[in-house]
N, C-alpha and C positions, 0 to 999 in steps of 0.2 A: 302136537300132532303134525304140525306143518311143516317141522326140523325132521321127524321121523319118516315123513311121505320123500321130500329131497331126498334123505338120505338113502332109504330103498329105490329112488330113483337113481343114485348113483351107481347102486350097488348092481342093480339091473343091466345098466350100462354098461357098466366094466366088466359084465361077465357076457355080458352081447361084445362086447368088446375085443374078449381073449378067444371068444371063439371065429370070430369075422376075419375075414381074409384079408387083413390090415397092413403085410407084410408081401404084395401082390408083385415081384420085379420078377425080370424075365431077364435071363443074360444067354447072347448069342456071339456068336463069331462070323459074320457073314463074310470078312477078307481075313487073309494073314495078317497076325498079330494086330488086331482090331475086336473089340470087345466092345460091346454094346449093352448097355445097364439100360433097360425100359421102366421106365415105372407105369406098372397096369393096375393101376385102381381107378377106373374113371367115371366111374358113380361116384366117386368122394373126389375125382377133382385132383387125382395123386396129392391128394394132403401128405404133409409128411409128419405121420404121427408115430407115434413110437415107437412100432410096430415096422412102419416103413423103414424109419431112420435105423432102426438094428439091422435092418435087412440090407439097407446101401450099404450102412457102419461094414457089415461083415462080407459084400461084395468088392467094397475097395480093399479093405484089409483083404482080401483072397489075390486082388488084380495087382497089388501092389508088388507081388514076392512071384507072381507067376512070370518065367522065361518067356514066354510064347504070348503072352502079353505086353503090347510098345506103345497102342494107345489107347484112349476108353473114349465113349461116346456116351454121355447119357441123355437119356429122348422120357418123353412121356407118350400116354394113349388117351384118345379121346379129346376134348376140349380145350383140357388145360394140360398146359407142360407142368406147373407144378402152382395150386392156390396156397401155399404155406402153412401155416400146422393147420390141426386138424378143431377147429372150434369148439365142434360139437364134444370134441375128446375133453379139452379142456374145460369145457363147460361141466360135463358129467362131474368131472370131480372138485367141483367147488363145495358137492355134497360132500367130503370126505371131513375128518374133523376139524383139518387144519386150515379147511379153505378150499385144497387143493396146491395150498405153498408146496409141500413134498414134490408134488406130481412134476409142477411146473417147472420147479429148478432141476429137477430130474430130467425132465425133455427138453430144459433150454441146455442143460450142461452135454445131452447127446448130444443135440443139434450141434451146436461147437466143436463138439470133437469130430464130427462128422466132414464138418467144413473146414477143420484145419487138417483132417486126414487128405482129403483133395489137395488141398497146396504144399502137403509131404508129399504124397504120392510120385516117385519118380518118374510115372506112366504121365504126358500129358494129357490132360481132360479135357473134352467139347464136348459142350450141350448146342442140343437139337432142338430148336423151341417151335413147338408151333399149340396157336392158343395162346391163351395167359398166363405168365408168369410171375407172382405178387407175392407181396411178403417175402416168409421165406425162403420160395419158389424162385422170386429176382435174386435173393441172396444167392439162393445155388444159382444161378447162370452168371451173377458177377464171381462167383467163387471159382467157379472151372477155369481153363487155361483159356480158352477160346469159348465161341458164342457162335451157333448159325443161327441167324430167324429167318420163318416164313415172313413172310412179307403182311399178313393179315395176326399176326402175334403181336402180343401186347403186353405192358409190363409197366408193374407200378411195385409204392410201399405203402400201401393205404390203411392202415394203421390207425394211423390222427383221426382219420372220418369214423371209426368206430373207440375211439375212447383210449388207444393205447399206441405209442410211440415203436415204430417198428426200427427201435432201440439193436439187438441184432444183425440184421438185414443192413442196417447203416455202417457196420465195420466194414462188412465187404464192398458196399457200394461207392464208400466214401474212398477205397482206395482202386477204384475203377474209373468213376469219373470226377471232372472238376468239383471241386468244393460246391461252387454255387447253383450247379444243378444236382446234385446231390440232396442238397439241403431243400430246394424247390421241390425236389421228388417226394422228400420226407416231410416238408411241413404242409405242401400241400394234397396229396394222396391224387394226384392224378395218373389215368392211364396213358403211357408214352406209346406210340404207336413202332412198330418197327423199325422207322426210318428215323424217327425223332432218339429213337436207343442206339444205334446207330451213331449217329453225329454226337449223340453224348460220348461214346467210347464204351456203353455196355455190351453190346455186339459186337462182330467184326463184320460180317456178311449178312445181307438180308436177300432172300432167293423167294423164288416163286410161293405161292400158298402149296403147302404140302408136299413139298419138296429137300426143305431143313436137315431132314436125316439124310440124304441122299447126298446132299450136297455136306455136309459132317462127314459120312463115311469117305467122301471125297479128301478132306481133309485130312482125314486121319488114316487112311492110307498113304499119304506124302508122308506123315509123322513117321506113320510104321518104317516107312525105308532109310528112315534115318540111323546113325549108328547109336544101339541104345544109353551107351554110358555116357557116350557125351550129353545125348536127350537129359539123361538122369543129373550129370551135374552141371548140365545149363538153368535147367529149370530151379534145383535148390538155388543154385546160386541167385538168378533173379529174383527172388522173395526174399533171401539174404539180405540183399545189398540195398534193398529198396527201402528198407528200414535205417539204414546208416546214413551216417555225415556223407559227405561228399569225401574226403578226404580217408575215413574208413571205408569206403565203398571201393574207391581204387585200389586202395592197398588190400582187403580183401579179393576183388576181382586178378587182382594178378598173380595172388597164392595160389586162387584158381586154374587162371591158365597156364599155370607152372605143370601144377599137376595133371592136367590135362593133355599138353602137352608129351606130357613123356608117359601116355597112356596109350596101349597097343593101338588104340579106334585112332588115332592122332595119326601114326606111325604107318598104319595103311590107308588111311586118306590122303596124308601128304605124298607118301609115295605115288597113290596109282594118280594122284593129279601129273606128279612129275613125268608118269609115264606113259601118259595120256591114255590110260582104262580106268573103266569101272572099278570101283572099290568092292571088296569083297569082307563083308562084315561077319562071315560067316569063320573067317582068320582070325577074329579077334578074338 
């Protein structure tokens, strides 16, 4: 009886589930070539559950191929910039028969893709954090290109304190900050306050409370005015190389700037430096 109550308890869920506004992001343009991903669920805390994660999944994939997109922002509403999956979600389906194993490898294999779509994306990425960002909420803000915080935002992988190693979360974080505050963030689940994320190297800017977006649109405005191809192959290239020896890293890096080089954005940069004007990107 008590296998079969779970179980219609799961099954309740999942269909409260499918019909619930789980997939809640808002995308605006408020400058030229600036694209702003909001995540509005914040009664749940922009959890990123399934539901969400198909929805980024299919906003980067749209911002990735769009002309008139050069850089993205993405912000949350409410509280939290983003509490990591969705508990509750996963919970529901431990009623399922397998446990919930299906479920789970199923939304850890999104997530993943979700996060290594962000470091393909030739658009550079800022998050805009104000609130908490934990789990794999910290994951997305170590995963973006850049990082604003509010100054009252807060960020942890608190995982360990509830029974389960925020395993994930630690790919991206471990190649943001040093090793050994990595590993403190992970083995002991405390919350970093802005400034302590910050002097980790999780952040870049930490701006007033409530301010983060504003001072990201800031940012990403300067991005915008950049010339896009080169944007597009500076940034593969840094996640390239960052992975090689030292000595593949150079030789890679110079194949690059071969070809970059003799890349029209190259051709009228260096010119209009020689001729002391403005560069006009719109020649290229």
């Amino acid at each position: 009886m008590a296998a079969r109550s779970v179980s219609a308890k799961a099954r309740a869920g999942r269909a409260a589930e499918a019909g619930a506004p789980h997939a809640l992001i808002k995308t605006t343009r408020p400058a030229a070539g600036v694209l702003v991903i909001t995540l509005s669920r914040p009664e749940a805390r922009n959890t990123l559950s399934r539901a969400m994660l198909a929805a980024l999944q299919a906003a980067i994939d749209a911002a990735s191929v769009e002309a008139d997109t050069r850089a993205i922002v993405i912000a949350g509403t409410g509280p939290a910039f983003s509490a990591g999956h969705d508990l509750r979600e996963l919970t529901r389906h431990r009623g399922d028969p397998d446990g919930g194993r299906a479920f789970t490898e199923t939304l850890m294999r999104a997530c993943a893709q979700f996060m290594r779509s962000l470091v393909r994306c030739p658009k550079p990425v800022i998050a805009a954090v104000e609130g908490v960002a934990t789990a794999a909420g910290c994951q997305l803000v170590a995963t973006c290109d850049l990082a604003v915080a509010g100054k009252t935002a807060r960020f942890a992988t608190p995982g360990v304190n509830i029974g389960f190693f925020c395993s994930t979360p630690m790919v991206a974080l471990s190649r943001n900050v040093p090793r050994k505050r990595a590993m403190e963030m992970l083995l002991i689940g405390e919350m970093l306050s802005a400034r302590q994320a910050a002097d980790y190297g999780l952040v870049n800017r930490v701006v007033p409370p409530g301010t983060a977006l504003d001072a990201a649109l800031d940012l990403a405005r300067t991005v915008a005015s950049k010339p896009p191809a080169t944007l597009a192959i500076g940034k593969e290239a840094f996640y390239r190389q960052i992975e090689m020896s030292l000595g593949e890293a150079y030789d890679y890096a110079a194949r690059v700037m071969v070809e970059n080089m003799l890349h029209a954005e190259a051709k009228e940069g260096i010119g209009a430096f020689l001729d002391k004007r403005a560069p006009d990107w719109n020649k290229t």
